[in-house]
C-alpha angles and dihedrals in degrees: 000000000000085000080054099050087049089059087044099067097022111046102016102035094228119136090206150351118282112232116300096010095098086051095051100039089056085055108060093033085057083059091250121129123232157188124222123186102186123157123271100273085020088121097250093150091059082063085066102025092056104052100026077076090056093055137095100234144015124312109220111213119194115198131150096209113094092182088059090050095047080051112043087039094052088055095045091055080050090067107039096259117134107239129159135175137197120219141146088255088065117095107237091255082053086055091041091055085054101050098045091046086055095046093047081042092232087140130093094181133018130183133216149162117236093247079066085083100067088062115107109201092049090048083053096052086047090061108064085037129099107234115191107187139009121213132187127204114198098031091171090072091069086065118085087205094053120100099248103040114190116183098200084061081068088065090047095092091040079063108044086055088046091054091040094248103202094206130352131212128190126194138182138155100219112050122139113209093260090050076051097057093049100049091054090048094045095053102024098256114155126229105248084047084075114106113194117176122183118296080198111117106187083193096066138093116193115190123180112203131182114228135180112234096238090053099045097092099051089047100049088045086048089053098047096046091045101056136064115283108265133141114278148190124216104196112199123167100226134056112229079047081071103052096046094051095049086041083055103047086045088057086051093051101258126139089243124155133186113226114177132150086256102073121082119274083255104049092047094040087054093046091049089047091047100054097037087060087045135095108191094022112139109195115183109208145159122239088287088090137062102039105119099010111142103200114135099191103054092145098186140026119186117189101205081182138047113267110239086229159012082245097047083042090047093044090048108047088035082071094071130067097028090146098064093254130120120290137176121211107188123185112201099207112211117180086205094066093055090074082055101054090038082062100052087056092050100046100066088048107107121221114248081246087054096044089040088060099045092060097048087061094049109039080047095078129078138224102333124004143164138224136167114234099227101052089047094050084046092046096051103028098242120131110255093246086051090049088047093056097038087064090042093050088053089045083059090053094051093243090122137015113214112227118193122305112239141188110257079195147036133181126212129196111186109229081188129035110265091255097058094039084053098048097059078066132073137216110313090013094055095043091050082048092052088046106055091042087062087052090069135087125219123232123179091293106340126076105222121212133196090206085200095050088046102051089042088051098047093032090235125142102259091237089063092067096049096047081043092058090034081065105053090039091063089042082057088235089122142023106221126196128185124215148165093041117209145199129227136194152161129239101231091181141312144262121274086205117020086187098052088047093052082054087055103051089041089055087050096048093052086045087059095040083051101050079058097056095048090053093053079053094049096062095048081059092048092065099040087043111136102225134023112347097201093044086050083055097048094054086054083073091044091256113124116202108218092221133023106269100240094224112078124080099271092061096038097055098047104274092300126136135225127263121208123196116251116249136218124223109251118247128247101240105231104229095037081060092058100054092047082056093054082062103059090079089022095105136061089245093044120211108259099167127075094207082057091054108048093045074066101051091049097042103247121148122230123171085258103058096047086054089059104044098242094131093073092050116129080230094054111121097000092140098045083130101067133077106267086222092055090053093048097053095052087051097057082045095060084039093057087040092047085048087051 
């Protein structure tokens, strides 16, 4: 600890450890592995970025959040420590200058996100690298029961085995007692390993305020003109929600910004850079912005829509006030919005046919087989994520074994002419060169290469070749490219009763759909809670406050809560019924699933429907309005009354 203090101040600039670092750092330099929920802004990334300097190797850091590697690595560069990080925004000689720093272990640090690990070649350099820690950002996406559930995070510590990690560490803001229990068991932290320090934030005021939708606009440009200048983030849960408020506050003479996923790498890079250099910037944005934004003096965050979850609301406000100032944090609570986030839920949940269907073509093939992700969530109208669970959920029952995903295709591009390429090799190393390059097809620029074709045709392992074109990529001799990603598994053993199986992962699946619900549900409480609305929060994450804060809206208005109106379903317009009916049998492949149907009514995509075309019907999302759950019913209803 005294080599760490020293790196503290020397290398870092800090005087002294924020709460629960020191814990943490002695940890894992004591070659334990650990767990750390701090708060967001609560300085979890200094618990990585500190010993990984101490130790003999590269620390491997898996995030999802591009916006969190572009940031930490332009600080560690700051300060003279060699970081790297691989992402899709990278050009491919950005990519080649990565992996060959990693493979000459000139890095201290390098970032990732976990679909890193379905590329081959990467998987390929890890393995003949000492990697000295692993550590996971976002722990909470390995738990089922977390808000923001990803099934690849399950493989992480199958990984980190598989690459000799010699410690791993795992970190998130938002874990409940119960998402906690799970990360330590799924990567084989112990308990005392887990590090919790207080969600509690005595800067912020957090206000809840019912609003009625045609008045949400008026009320969120009186509250930014009104207060003092401050950078600010507008949340809102839709994209083109974002575009027409910023368009709004611009109109009104305000420095506001949209920033979706939506928009290209370069528009939304130039928006974050912009507000992190400015003072008085508002950017309204959807969930897509914020993780991994490093701004201490957010002064405001304003949620225009209703947050999914205590975690997404925690994350969220969590961004504002890291300087210790005074910050406000206002939710403007629609009802209106609440049809809107229960849709979301219900949209990623699959059908039993789809599911049924799912499981014949699995559990058809034999031995080893390979699929691609996307054809199978087209073929079987599943979202991709929801595929993705479904295998890993029979992986945990020990029906498949995932091997190790591979390219069907790459793509070369010689830098040199093959001559000369060839003449840099020797006897067997030249011929095996000569070969593969006849292996290859030509397009206009771009040699094209069935890797399994190839390795059949020369009788060469298939790893060889793409260690081989690894190889001349770092000597700058090629430009590879990898396409056409699969995925490969084992059959382990098969279902007794398919059908019994199908009823288990659509009970899973409803269990799921239903968790979300219940979160949507949980935030609604939050503001009509009768007591102390941050303390309520707090004890989400297993923290009680031992007095009501004194600065949310509870505490503020006398103790009083709040009251919100009671709503009314809306109705199914008759006649617009009818002519979403006409369209069960409208199309050549006709609709012959409720659940279909009403994803249809309601306007929520699904791989089908895009195939048919179905998301560009006039119809499509005509009832957006109306409780999925209300339209699905009444299908069902129509189906019982067409089988009688």
């Amino acid at each position: 600890m005294e080599q760490a203090q020293k790196l503290l101040s020397e290398t870092f600039g800090f005087d002294q450890f924020m709460p629960g670092q020191a814990e943490v750092i002695e940890h894992l330099l004591g070659g334990r592995s650990a767990l750390a929920i701090f708060p967001t802004g609560g300085g979890k990334s200094l618990c990585y970025q500190l010993p990984a300097l101490t130790f003999d190797g590269v620390t491997i850091v898996i995030s999802p959040l591009i916006a969190l590697m572009k940031d930490q690595i332009d600080f560690l560069k700051s300060r003279g420590v060699a970081a790297g990080r691989l992402d899709s925004t990278l050009s491919a000689d950005e990519t080649r200058e990565v992996m060959s720093s990693l493979r000459l272990g000139e890095l201290r640090l390098l970032y990732v996100a976990p679909e890193r690990f379905s590329n081959e070649r990467f998987l390929q350099a890890i393995q003949h690298t000492r990697v000295s820690m692993f550590a996971v950002d976002e722990a909470h996406c390995i738990s089922e029961w977390g808000h923001n559930f990803r099934p690849d995070y399950l493989k992480l510590a199958r990984f980190a085995r598989m690459c000799r990690a010699e410690r791993l560490f795992t970190l998130t803001a938002t874990a409940t007692p119960k998402v906690a229990t799970d990360i330590c068991d799924g990567f084989g932290i112990a308990p005392e390993c887990t590090v919790r320090t207080g969600f509690y934030r005595p800067n912020l005021k957090v206000l809840t305020t019912h609003v009625l939708a045609p008045h949400r606009d008026k009320i969120l440009l009186e509250r930014l003109k009104e207060s003092p200048a401050g950078p600010t983030i507008v949340y809102v849960t839709l994209q083109k929600t974002s575009e027409q408020v910023a368009a709004k506050l611009a109109t009104a003479g305000l420095p506001a910004r949209a920033y979706h996923a939506g928009l290209k790498n370069d528009e939304r890079t130039e928006t974050q850079d912009w507000f992190m250099a400015s003072s008085d910037g508002i950017v309204v944005a959807t969930i897509a912005f914020g993780m991994g934004i490093d701004k201490a003096n957010i002064r405001y965050i304003y949620h225009y829509n209703l947050p999914k979850s205590f975690e997404n609301y925690s994350q969220e406000i969590g961004r504002s006030g890291r300087d210790g100032l005074p910050s406000t944090c206002e939710m403007f609570v629609c009802l209106d919005d609440v049809c809107t986030l229960e849709n979301f839920a219900y949209g990623d949940t699959p059908s039993r046919n789809a599911i049924r269907g799912l499981m014949a073509e699995i559990f058809s093939f034999s031995g080893q087989f390979d699929v691609s992700l996307y054809d199978l969530s087209s073929r079987h109208d599943i979202r991709q994520l929801v595929t993705r669970t479904l295998l890993v959920q029979l992986e945990l029952a020990n029906y498949l074994q995932e091997q190790t995903p591979f390219y069907s295709r790459y793509q070369f591009q010689p830098l040199a002419s093959s001559a000369e390429i060839l003449s840099r090799f020797e006897g067997e190393r030249r011929e095996f060169l000569a070969d593969v390059f006849r292996q290859a097809h030509k397009a206009r620029t771009w040699f094209h290469i069935d890797l399994d074709e190839a390795a059949t045709a020369i009788n060469c392992p298939r790893d060889r070749i793409v260690r081989a074109l690894d190889y001349l990529t770092e000597q700058s001799l090629l430009e590879v490219r990898a396409a056409g990603v699969r995925n490969r598994f084992t059959i382990l053993r098969r279902p007794d009763d398919i059908e019994q199986l199908t009823d288990e992962l659509c009970q899973k699946a409803l269990e799921l759909e239903g968790r979300e619900i219940k979160r949507i549900k949980q935030v609604i409480e939050l503001v009509t809670h009768d007591g102390c609305q941050v303390s309520h929060l707090a004890a989400h994450f297993g923290e009680q406050l031992p007095q009501p804060c004194g600065h949310c809206s509870w505490c503020l208005n006398g103790h009083q809560p709040v009251v919100l109106p009671s709503v009314e379903p809306a109705p199914i317009d008759t006649i617009l019924w009818g002519q979403i009916l006409n369209v069960w049998n409208e199309p050549d492949e006709p609709i012959d699933d409720a659940r279909v149907l009403a994803r249809f009514a309601c306007g929520i995509t699904s791989p089908r429907l895009t195939r048919m075309g179905l998301s560009r019907h006039p119809l499509f999302g005509a009832l957006a309005h109306v409780r999925f759950g209300d339209v699905l019913q009444r299908v069902q209803a129509e189906d019982r009354d067409q089988s009688l």
